[in-house]
C-alpha positions in Angstrom: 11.2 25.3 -5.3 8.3 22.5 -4.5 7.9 22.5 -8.6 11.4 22.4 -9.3 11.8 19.2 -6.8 9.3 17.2 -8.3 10.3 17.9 -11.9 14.0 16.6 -10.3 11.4 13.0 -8.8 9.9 12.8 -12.0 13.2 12.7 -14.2 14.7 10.4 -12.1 12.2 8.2 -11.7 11.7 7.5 -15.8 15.9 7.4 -15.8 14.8 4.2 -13.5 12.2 2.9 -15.6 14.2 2.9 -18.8 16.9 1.4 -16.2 14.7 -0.9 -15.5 13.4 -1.5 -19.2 17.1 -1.9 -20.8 20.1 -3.0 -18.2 20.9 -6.4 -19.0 18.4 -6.8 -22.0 19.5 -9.5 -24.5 18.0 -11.1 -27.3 14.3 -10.8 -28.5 14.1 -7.2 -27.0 10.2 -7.2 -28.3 10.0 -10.0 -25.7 12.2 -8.5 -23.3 10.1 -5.1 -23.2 7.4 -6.9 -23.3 7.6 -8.8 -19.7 9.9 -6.0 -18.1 7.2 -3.8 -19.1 4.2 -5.6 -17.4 6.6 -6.0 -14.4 7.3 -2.2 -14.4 3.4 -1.4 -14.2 2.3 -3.5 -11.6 5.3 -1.9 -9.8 4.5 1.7 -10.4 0.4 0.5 -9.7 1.4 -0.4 -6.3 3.6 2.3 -5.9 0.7 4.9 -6.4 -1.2 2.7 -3.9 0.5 2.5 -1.2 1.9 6.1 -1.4 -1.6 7.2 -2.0 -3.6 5.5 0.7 -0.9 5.7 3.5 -0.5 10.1 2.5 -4.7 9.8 2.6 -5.1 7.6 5.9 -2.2 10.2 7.8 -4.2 13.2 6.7 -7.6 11.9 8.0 -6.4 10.5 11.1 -4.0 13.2 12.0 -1.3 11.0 12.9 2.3 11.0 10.8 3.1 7.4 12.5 -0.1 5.3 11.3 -0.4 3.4 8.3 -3.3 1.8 6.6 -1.6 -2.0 8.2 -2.6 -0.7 11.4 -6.1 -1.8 10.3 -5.4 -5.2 10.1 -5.0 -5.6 6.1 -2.0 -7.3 5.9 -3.3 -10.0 8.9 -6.9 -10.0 6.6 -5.0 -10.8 3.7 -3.1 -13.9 5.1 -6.2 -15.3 6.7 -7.9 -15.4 3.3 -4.5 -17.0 2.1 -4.2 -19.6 5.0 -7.9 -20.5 5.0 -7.7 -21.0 0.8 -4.7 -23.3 1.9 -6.5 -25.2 4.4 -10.0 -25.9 2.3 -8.6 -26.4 -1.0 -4.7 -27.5 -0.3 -1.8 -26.4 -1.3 -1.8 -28.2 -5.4 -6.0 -26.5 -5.9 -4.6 -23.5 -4.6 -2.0 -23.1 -7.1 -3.9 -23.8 -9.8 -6.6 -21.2 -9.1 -6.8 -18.5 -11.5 -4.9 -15.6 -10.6 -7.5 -12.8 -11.7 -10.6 -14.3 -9.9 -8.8 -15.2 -6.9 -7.4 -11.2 -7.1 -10.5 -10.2 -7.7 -11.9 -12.0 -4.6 -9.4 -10.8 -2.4 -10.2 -6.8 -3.1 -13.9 -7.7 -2.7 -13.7 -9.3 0.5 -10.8 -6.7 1.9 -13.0 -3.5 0.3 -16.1 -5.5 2.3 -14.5 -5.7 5.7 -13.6 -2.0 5.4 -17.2 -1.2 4.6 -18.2 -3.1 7.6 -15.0 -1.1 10.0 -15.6 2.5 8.8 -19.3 1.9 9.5 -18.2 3.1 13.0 -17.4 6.2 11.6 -21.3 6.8 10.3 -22.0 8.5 13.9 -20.2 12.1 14.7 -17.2 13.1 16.7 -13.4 12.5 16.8 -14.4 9.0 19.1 -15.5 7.6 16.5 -12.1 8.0 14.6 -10.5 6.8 17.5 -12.7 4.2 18.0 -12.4 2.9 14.2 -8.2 2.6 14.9 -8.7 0.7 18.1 -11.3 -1.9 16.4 -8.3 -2.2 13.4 -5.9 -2.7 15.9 -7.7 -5.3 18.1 -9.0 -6.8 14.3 -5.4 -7.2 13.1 -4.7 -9.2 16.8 -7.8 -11.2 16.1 -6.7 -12.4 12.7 -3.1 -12.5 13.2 -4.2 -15.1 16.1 -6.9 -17.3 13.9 -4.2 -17.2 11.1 -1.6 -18.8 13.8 -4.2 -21.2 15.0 -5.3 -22.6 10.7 -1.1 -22.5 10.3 -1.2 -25.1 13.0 -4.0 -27.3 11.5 -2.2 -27.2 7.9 0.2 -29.7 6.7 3.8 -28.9 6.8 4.1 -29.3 3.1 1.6 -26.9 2.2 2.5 -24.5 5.0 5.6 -23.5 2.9 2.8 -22.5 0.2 1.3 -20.1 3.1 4.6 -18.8 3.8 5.4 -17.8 0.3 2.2 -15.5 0.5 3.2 -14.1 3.9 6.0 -11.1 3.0 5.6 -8.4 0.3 7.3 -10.1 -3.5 8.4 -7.2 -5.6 10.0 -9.7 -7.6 7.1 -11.8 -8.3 4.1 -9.7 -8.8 0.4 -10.6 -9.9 0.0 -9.5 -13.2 -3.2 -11.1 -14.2 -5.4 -8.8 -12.3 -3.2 -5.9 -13.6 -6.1 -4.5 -15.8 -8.4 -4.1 -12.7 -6.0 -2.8 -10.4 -4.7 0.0 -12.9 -8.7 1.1 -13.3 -9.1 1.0 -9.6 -5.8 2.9 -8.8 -6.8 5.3 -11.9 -10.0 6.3 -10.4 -9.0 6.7 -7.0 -6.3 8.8 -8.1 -8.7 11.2 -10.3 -11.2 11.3 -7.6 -8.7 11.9 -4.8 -7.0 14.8 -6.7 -10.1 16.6 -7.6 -10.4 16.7 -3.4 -6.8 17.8 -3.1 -7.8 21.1 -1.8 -10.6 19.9 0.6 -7.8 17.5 2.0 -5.7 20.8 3.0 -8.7 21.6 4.9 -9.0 18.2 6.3 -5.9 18.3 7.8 -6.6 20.8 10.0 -8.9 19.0 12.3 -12.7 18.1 12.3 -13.5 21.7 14.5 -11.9 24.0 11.7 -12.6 22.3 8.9 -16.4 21.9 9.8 -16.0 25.9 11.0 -14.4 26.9 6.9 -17.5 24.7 5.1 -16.1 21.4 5.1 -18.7 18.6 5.5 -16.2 16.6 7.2 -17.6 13.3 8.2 -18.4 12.9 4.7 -15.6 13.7 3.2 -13.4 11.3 5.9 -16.0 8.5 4.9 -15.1 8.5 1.6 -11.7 9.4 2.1 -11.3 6.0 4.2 -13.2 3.8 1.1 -10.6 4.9 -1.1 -7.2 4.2 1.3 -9.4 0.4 1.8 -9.5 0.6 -2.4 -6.0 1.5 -3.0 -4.7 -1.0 0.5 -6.9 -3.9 -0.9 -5.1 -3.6 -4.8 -1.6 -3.2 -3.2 -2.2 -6.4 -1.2 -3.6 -8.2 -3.5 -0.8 -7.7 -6.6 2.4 -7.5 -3.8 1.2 -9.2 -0.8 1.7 -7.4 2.8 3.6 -4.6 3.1 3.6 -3.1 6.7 6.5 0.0 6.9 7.0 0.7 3.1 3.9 3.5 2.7 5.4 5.1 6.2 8.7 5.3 4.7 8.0 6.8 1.8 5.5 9.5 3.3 8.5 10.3 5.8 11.0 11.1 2.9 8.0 12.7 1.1 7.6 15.1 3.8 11.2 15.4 4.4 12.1 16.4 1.0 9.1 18.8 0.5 7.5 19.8 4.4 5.0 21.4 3.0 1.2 20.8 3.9 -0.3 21.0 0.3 -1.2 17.7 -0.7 -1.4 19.0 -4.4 2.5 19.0 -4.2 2.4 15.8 -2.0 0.2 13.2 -3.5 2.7 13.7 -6.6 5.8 13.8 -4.8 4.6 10.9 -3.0 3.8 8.9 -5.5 6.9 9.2 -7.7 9.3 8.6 -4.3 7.4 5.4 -4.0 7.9 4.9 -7.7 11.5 5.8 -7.6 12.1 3.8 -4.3 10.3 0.4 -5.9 11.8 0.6 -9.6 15.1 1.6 -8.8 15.5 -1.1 -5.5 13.8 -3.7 -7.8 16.4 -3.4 -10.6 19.4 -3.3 -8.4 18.2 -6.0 -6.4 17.7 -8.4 -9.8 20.7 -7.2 -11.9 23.6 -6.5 -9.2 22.7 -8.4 -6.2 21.6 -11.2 -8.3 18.2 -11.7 -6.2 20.6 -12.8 -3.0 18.2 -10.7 -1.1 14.6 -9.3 -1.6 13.9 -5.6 -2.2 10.9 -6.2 0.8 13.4 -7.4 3.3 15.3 -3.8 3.1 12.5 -1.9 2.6 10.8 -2.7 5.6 13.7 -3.0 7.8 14.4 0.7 6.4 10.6 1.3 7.2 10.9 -0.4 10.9 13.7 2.3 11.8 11.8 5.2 10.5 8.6 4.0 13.0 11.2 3.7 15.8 12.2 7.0 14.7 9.1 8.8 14.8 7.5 6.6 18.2 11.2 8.2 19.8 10.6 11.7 18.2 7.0 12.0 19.2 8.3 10.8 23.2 10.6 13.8 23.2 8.2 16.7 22.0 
């Protein structure tokens, strides 16, 4: 059944990419292909990446409600974009080149994850805890210097800032589209060579130590590739808080099963589906009146509610 079910995912998502490939093509389809096609991979790059990351980060911390964002990425992302803002302005800003300034961003976000999960080098579940309530009170911190450098810019080039601030679907960086396909690829490979040791993980740091499991180690390096995958989904698509949460939740709805051989796959091509498909009926029927991020994380923000009430009952 599991096999079955993802066979069904993995039709429908290439039905969407040829959807999104073909509907509405006209003229020059070499050309057409051509930029539809680098749009559809950045898409399907971040939707590995968030699906991946926010699947990897629930089964390490134990938690079906947290998220990657909880660790104060997305506020760590707009402070780099505000502070670029207020030091260059808003025209030297825009004229950077997109894959040094992607590639700066990753480095720095992959550096201040180094410097977080470095509370996780001692032993015990505290530290885990402790590592979430650093990223929470970290996310605070930034969100509030971010406010304070918004304040400081000029009005003109805050709109700049605010372009940067949501998740763009519809807009994605494609320069740094090479690196971020490498990055995601290796992750990918390294995390499903682990998928078994993950079913372990799962259980809990006493069980998993008591079958063989070195399990600080393995969480370690579990956490440096979730601040890989968050820092290349950032970076190409910008902030997106709910999306990975939502599309674990329909993962695990559709398949409740606990191995993540079945669920890093199913995962990935829900996120897939969810992104192509929402992006191509967004452009060609809605006619871009609205943004595919806008629904998505309003969808997302009712599955949280969902679970936070869920959790409160049992």
């Amino acid at each position: 059944m599991p096999v079955r079910r993802l066979i069904v995912l993995a039709i429908l998502t290439v039905l969407a990419c040829v959807l999104f490939l073909t509907w509405g093509a006209r003229g020059d389809m070499g050309f057409v292909l051509q930029f539809r096609g680098g749009k559809l991979l950045s898409l399907l790059t971040v939707a590995a990446a968030i699906a991946l990351s926010t699947m990897l980060f629930q089964t390490v911390t134990g938690n079906r409600i947290l998220t990657p964002s909880i660790m104060g990425f997305d506020a760590l992302f707009l402070l780099i974009q505000t502070a670029l803002v207020w030091t260059l302005g808003g025209s030297r800003f825009a004229g950077l080149d997109p894959m040094w300034k992607f590639a700066a961003e990753s480095l720095v976000m992959m550096a201040a994850a180094l410097a977080l999960f470095g509370t996780l080098l001692g032993r015990g579940r505290t530290d885990l805890n402790r590592m979430i309530l650093t990223g929470v009170v970290l996310g605070i911190g930034l969100r509030s210097l971010t406010a304070l450098l918004q304040r400081l810019i000029d009005p003109n080039e805050f709109a700049v800032v605010q372009s940067a601030s949501f998740a763009r679907f519809n807009r994605l960086e494609q320069d740094g589209l090479l690196a971020a396909l490498c990055i995601v690829g290796l992750c990918a490979l390294a995390v499903w060579r682990m998928r078994e040791t993950l079913d372990v993980v799962e259980l809990g740091r006493e069980r998993s130590i008591g079958l063989g499991v070195d399990h600080d180690r393995i969480v370690i390096k579990i956490l440096l590739i979730v601040a890989a995958l968050v820092s290349v989904s950032t970076a190409l698509a910008g902030p997106a808080v709910f999306v990975g949460l939502l599309v674990v939740s329909l993962t695990r709805a559709i398949l409740p099963s606990h191995r993540h051989a079945i669920l890093l796959p199913c995962a990935t091509l829900i996120a897939a589906l969810l992104l192509v498909l929402g992006q191509t009926l967004f452009e060609r029927v809605l006619s871009m009146q609205s943004t595919l991020s806008v629904a998505i994380e309003f969808l997302g923000g009712l599955v949280f509610l969902f679970l936070i009430m869920r959790s409160r009952r049992s």
